[in-house]
C-alpha positions as a Markdown table, in Angstrom:
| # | Residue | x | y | z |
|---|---|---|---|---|
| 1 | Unk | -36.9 | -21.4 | 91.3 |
| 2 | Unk | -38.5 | -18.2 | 92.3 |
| 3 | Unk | -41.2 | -16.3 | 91.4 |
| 4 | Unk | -38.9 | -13.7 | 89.8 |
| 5 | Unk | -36.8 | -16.6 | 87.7 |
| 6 | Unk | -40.1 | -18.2 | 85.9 |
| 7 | Unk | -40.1 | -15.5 | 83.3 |
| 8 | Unk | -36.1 | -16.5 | 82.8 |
| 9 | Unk | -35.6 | -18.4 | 79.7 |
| 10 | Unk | -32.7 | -20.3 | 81.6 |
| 11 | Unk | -32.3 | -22.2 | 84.6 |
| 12 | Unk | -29.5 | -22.1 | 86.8 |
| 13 | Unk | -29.1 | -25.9 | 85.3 |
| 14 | Unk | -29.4 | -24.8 | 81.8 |
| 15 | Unk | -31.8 | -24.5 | 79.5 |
| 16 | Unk | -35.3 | -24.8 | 80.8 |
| 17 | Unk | -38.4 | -26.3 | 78.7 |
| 18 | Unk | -39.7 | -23.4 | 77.2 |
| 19 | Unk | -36.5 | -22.2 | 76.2 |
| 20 | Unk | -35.6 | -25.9 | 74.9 |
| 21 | Unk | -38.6 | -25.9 | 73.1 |
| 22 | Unk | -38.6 | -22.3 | 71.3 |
| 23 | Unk | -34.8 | -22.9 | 70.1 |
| 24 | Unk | -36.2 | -26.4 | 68.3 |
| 25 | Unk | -39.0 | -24.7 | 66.6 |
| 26 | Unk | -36.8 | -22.4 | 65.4 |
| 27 | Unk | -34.1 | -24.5 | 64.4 |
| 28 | Unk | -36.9 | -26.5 | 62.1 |
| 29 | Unk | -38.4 | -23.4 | 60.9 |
| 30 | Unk | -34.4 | -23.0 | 60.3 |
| 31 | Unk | -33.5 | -26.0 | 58.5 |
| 32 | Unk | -36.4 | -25.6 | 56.3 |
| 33 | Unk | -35.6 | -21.7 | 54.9 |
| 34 | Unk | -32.2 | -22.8 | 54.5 |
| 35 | Unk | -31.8 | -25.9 | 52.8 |
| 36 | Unk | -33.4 | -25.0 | 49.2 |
| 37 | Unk | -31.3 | -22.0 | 49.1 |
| 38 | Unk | -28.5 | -24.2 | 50.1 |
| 39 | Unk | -29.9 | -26.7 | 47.4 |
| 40 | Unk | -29.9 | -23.8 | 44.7 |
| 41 | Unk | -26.5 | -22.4 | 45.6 |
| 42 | Unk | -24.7 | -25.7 | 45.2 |
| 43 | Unk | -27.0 | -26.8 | 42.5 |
| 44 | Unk | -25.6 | -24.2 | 40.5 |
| 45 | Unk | -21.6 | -25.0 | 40.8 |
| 46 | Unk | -22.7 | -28.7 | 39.1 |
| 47 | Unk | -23.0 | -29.9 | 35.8 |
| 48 | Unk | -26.1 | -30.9 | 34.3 |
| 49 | Unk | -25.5 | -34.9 | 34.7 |
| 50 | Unk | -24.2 | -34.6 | 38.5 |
| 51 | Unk | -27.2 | -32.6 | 39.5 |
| 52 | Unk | -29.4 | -35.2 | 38.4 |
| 53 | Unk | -27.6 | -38.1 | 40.1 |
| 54 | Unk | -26.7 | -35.7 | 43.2 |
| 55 | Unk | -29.1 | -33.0 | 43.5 |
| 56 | Unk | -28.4 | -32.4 | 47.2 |
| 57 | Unk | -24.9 | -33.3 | 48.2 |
| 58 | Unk | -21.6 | -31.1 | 47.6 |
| 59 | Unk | -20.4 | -30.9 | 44.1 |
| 60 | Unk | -17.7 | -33.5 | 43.1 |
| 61 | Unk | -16.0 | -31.3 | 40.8 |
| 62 | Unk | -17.3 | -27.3 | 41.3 |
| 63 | Unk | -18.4 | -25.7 | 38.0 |
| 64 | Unk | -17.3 | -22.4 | 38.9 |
| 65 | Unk | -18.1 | -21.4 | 35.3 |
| 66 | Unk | -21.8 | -21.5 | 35.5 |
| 67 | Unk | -21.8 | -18.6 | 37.3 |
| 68 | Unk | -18.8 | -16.7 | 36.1 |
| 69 | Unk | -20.5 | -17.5 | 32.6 |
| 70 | Unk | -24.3 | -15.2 | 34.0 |
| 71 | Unk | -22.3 | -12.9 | 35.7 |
| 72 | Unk | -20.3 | -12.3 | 32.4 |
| 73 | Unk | -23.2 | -11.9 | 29.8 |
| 74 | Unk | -25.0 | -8.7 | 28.8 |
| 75 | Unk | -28.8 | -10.2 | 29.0 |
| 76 | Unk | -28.1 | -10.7 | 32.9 |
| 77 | Unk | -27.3 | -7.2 | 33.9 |
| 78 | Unk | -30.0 | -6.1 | 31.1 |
| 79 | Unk | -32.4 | -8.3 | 33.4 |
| 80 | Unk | -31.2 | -7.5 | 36.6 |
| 81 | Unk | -31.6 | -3.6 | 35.5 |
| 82 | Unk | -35.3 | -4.0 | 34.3 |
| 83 | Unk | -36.0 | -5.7 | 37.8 |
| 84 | Unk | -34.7 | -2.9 | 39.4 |
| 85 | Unk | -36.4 | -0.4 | 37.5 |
| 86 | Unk | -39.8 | -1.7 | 37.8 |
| 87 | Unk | -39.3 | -2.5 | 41.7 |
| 88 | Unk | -37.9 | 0.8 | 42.6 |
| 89 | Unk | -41.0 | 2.4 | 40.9 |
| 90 | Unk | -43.3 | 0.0 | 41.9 |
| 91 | Unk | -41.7 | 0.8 | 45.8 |
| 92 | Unk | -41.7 | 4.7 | 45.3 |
| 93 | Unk | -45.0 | 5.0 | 44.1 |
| 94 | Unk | -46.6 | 2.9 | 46.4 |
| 95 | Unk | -45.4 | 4.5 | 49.5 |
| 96 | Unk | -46.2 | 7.7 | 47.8 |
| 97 | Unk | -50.0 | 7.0 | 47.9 |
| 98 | Unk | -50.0 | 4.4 | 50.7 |
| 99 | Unk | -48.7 | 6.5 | 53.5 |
| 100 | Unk | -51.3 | 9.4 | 51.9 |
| 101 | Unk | -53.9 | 7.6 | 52.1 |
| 102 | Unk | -53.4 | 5.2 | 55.5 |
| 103 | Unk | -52.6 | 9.2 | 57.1 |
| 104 | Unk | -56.3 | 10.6 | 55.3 |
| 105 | Unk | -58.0 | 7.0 | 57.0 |
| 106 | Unk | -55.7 | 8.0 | 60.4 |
| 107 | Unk | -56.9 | 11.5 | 61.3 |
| 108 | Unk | -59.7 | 12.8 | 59.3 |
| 109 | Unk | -63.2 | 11.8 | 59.6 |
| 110 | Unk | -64.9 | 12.4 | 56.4 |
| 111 | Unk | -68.4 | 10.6 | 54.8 |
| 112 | Unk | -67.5 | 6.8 | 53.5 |
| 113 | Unk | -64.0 | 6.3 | 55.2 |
| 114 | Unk | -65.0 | 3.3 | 57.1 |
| 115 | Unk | -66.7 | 1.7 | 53.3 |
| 116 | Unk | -63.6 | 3.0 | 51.7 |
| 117 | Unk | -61.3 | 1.7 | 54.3 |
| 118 | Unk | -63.3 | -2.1 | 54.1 |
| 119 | Unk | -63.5 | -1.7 | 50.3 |
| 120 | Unk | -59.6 | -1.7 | 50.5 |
| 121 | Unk | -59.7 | -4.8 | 53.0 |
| 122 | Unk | -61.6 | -6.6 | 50.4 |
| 123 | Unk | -59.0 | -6.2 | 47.4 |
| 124 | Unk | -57.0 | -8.8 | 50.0 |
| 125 | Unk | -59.3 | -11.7 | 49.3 |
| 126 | Unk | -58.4 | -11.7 | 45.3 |
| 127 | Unk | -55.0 | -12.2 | 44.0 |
| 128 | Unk | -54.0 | -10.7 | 40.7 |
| 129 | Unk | -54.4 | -14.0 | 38.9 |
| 130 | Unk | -58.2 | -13.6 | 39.1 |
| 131 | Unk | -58.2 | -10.2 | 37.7 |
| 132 | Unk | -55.5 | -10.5 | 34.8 |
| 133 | Unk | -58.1 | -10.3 | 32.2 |
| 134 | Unk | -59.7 | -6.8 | 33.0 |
| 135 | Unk | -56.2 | -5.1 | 34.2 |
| 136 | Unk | -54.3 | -6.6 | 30.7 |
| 137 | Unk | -57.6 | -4.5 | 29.1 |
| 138 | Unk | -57.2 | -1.0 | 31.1 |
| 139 | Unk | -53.5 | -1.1 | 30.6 |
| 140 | Unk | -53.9 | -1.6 | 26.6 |
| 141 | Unk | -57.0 | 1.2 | 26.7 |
| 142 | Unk | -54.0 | 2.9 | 28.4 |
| 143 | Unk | -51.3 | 2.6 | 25.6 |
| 144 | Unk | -49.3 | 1.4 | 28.5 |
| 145 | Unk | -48.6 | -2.3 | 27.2 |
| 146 | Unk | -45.0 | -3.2 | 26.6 |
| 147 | Unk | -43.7 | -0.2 | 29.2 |
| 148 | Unk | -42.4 | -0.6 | 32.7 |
| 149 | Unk | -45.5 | 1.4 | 34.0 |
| 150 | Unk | -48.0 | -1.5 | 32.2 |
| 151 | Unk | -45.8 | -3.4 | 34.9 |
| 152 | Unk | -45.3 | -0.7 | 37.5 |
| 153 | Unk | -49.2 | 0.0 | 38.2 |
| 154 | Unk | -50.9 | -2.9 | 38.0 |
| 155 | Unk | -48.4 | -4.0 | 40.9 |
| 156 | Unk | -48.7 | -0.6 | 42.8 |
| 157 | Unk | -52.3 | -1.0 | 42.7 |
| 158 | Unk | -52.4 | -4.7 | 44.3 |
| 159 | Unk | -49.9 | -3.4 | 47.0 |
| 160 | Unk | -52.0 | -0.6 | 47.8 |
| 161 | Unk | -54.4 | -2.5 | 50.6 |
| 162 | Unk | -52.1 | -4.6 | 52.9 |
| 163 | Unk | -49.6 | -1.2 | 52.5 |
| 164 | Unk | -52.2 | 1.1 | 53.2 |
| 165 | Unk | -53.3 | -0.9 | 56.4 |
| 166 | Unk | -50.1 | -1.7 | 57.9 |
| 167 | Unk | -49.0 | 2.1 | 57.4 |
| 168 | Unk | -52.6 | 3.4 | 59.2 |
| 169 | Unk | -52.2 | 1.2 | 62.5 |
| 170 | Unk | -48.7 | 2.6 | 62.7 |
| 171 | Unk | -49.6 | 6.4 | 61.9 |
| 172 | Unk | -52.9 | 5.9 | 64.6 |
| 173 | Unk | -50.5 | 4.5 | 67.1 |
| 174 | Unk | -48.4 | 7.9 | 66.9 |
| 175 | Unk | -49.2 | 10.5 | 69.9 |
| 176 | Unk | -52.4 | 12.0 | 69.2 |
| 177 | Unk | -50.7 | 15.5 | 71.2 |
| 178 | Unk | -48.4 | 15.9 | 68.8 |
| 179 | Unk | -51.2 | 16.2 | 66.1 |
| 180 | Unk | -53.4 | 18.3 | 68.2 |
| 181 | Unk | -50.4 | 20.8 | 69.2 |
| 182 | Unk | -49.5 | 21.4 | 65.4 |
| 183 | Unk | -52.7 | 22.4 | 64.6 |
| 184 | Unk | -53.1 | 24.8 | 67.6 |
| 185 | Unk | -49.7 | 26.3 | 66.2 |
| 186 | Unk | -51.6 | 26.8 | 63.0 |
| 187 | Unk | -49.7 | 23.5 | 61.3 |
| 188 | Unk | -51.7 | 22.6 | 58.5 |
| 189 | Unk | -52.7 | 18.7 | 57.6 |
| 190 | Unk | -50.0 | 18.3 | 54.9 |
| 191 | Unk | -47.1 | 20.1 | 57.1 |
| 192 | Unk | -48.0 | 18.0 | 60.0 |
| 193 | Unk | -47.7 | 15.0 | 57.1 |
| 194 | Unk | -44.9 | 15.6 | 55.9 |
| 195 | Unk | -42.3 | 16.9 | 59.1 |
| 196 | Unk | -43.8 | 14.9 | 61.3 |
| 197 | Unk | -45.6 | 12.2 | 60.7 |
| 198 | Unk | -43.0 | 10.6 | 57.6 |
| 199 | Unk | -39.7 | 11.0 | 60.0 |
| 200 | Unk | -41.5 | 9.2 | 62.6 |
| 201 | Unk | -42.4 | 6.6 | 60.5 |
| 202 | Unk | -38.8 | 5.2 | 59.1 |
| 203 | Unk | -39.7 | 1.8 | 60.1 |
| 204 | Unk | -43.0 | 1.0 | 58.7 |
| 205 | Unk | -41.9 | 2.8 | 55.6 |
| 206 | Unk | -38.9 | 0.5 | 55.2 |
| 207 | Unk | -41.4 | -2.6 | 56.2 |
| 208 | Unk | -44.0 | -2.0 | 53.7 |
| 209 | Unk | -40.8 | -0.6 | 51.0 |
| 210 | Unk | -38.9 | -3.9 | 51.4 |
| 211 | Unk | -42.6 | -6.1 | 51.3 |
| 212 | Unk | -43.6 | -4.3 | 47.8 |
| 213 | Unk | -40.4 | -4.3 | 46.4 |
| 214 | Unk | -39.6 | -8.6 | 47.1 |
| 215 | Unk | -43.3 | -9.0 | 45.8 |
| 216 | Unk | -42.7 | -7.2 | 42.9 |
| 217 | Unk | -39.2 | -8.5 | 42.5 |
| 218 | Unk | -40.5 | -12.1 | 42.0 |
| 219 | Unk | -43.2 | -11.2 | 40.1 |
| 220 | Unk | -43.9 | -13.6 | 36.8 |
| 221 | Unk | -47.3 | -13.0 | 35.8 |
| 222 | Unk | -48.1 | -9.7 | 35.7 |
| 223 | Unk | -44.8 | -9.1 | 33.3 |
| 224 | Unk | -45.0 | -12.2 | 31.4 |
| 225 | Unk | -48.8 | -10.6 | 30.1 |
| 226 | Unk | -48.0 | -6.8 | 30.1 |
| 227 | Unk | -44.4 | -7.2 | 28.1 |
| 228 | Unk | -43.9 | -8.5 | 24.9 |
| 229 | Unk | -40.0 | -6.6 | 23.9 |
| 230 | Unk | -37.3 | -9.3 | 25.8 |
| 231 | Unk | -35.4 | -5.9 | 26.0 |
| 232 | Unk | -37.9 | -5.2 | 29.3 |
| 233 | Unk | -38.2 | -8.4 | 30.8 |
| 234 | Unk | -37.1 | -8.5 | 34.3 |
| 235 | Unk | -35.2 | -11.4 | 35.8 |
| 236 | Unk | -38.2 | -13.8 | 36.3 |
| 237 | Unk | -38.7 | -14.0 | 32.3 |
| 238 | Unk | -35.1 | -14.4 | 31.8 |
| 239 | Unk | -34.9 | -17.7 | 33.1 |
| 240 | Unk | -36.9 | -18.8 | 30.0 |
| 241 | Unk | -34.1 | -18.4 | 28.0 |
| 242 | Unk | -32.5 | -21.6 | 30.0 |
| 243 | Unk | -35.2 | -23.4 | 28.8 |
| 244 | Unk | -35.1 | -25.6 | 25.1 |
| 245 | Unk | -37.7 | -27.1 | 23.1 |
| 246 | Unk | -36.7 | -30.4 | 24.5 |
| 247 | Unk | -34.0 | -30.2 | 27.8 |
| 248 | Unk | -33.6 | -27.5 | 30.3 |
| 249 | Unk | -30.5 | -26.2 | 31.3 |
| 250 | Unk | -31.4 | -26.8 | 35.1 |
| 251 | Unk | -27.7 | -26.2 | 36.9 |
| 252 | Unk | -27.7 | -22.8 | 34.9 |
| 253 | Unk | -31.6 | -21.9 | 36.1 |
| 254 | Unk | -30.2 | -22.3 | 39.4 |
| 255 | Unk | -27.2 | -20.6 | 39.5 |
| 256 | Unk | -29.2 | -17.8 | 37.7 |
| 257 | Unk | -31.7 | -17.5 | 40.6 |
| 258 | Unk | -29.2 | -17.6 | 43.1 |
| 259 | Unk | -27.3 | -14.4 | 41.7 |
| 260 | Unk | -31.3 | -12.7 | 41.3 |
| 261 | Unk | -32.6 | -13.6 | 44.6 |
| 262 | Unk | -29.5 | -12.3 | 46.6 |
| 263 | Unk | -30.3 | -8.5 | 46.3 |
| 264 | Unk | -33.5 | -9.2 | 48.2 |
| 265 | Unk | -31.8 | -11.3 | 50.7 |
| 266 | Unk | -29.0 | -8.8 | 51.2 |
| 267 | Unk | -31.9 | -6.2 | 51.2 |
| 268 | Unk | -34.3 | -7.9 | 53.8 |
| 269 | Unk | -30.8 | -8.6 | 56.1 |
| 270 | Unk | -30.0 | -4.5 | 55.8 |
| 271 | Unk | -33.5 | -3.4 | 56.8 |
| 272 | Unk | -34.6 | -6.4 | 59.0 |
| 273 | Unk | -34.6 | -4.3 | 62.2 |
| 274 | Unk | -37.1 | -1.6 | 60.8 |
| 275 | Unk | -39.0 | -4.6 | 59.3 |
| 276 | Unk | -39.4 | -5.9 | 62.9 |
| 277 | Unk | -40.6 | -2.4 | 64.4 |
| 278 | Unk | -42.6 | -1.9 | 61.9 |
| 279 | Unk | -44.6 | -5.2 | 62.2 |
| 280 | Unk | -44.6 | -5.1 | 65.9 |
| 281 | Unk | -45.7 | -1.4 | 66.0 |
| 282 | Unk | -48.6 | -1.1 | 68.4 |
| 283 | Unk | -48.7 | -4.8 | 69.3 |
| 284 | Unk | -47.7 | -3.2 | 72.9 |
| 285 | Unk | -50.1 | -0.9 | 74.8 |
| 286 | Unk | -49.2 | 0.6 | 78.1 |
């Protein structure tokens, strides 16, 4: 093999080592992804008796009514509309003040940015569960309890550091001429922002959009202290209602989380090549 033909993942044989060996980690990494949604799909065309003698195998007789029976009732779509609502404001808001703020910590050079910028990088090392307690407290000082904004900021405001940080790599790794020839045309700042820099920036705005609005899509505990009317619950509280005092509907939890996790899937399949240029944005130099 030549010098040129190392770098090819096949051999004029076939499939050479590396290429061997990259096509069976991904075909683990695979099989692992797959199978629980697999597991969950079928799981929820059994009854309750034959998913706990056969939780993995194909159904003997399909219980097409488990689904047919979620997709038919009123509390579903009410769910399914409360998720929605709190995602898509949740989303809008955070790229609202994200792609501000990463642009501010891009270009301008003011007193405190780089304390600012490492306070953000800090907020990473705490998970909401460790400041439940004081944010349940602001958002009652707020009146905000039992509203889809007691939801909606609390999440905006955790999404705010890995968003903001992603988006600032991405809006530093934008041609610094363009930038310098709007402001010799007299382009203000927030011109320059909003003409230039946001239309360029379609794919980390769809990575860090479809990132916030998953997260907040299977969010449980953030909801489950900020609401207390089941009119405003969003999907992950619903499944509660599967749940008795002494038995728990399990084939109906599962057909109920396959319906509720498809919009994400169908979501991340739809914007997965903006997700990828976002990610990889400036991982290439030359």
């Amino acid at each position: 093999m030549s010098e040129d033909n190392a770098t090819v993942p096949f051999s004029e044989d076939g499939w050479s080592p590396a290429a061997f060996a990259k096509a069976a980690f991904l075909g683990i990494v695979l099989i692992f992804v797959v199978t629980p949604l697999i597991a969950t799909l079928l799981g929820g065309l059994k009854s309750l008796g034959e998913l706990r003698t056969n939780p993995f195998g194909l159904p003997q007789v399909w219980e097409w009514e488990n689904y047919a029976g979620i997709l038919g009732s009123k509390r579903y779509w009410q769910l399914l509309f409360n998720s929605l609502v709190i995602a898509s404001l949740t989303v809008v808001i955070t790229l609202l003040v994200a792609s501000m703020a990463a642009f501010a910590f891009a270009h301008l050079h003011f007193f405190g940015s780089r304390m600012l910028l490492n306070y953000l990088t800090m907020g990473l090392l705490f998970p909401a569960a460790t400041a439940i307690l004081p944010m349940f407290i602001k958002v009652r000082d707020l009146g905000l309890l039992d509203s889809y904004f007691g939801v909606v900021l609390p999440q905006v405001a955790f999404a705010l550091a890995m968003s903001i940080l992603l988006m600032r790599r991405f809006f530093k790794d934008l041609p610094g001429e363009l930038l310098e020839a709007a402001l010799v045309d007299g382009c203000s700042y927030i011109n320059f922002f909003r003409y230039v820099t946001l239309p360029l920036s379609r794919p980390i705005l769809a990575t860090v959009g479809t990132i916030t609005f998953v997260h907040s899509w299977n969010a449980y505990l953030v909801p489950l202290v900020m609401l207390n009317s089941d009119s405003l619950y969003p999907w992950p509280l619903g499944i509660m209602v599967y749940q008795g005092e002494y038995s728990t509907e399990w084939h109906l939890i599962l057909a109920f989380i396959t319906l509720t996790i498809l919009p994400t899937i169908l979501l991340f399949f739809f914007a997965q090549k903006h997700i990828i240029a976002g990610l990889t944005a400036g991982s290439v130099k030359g």
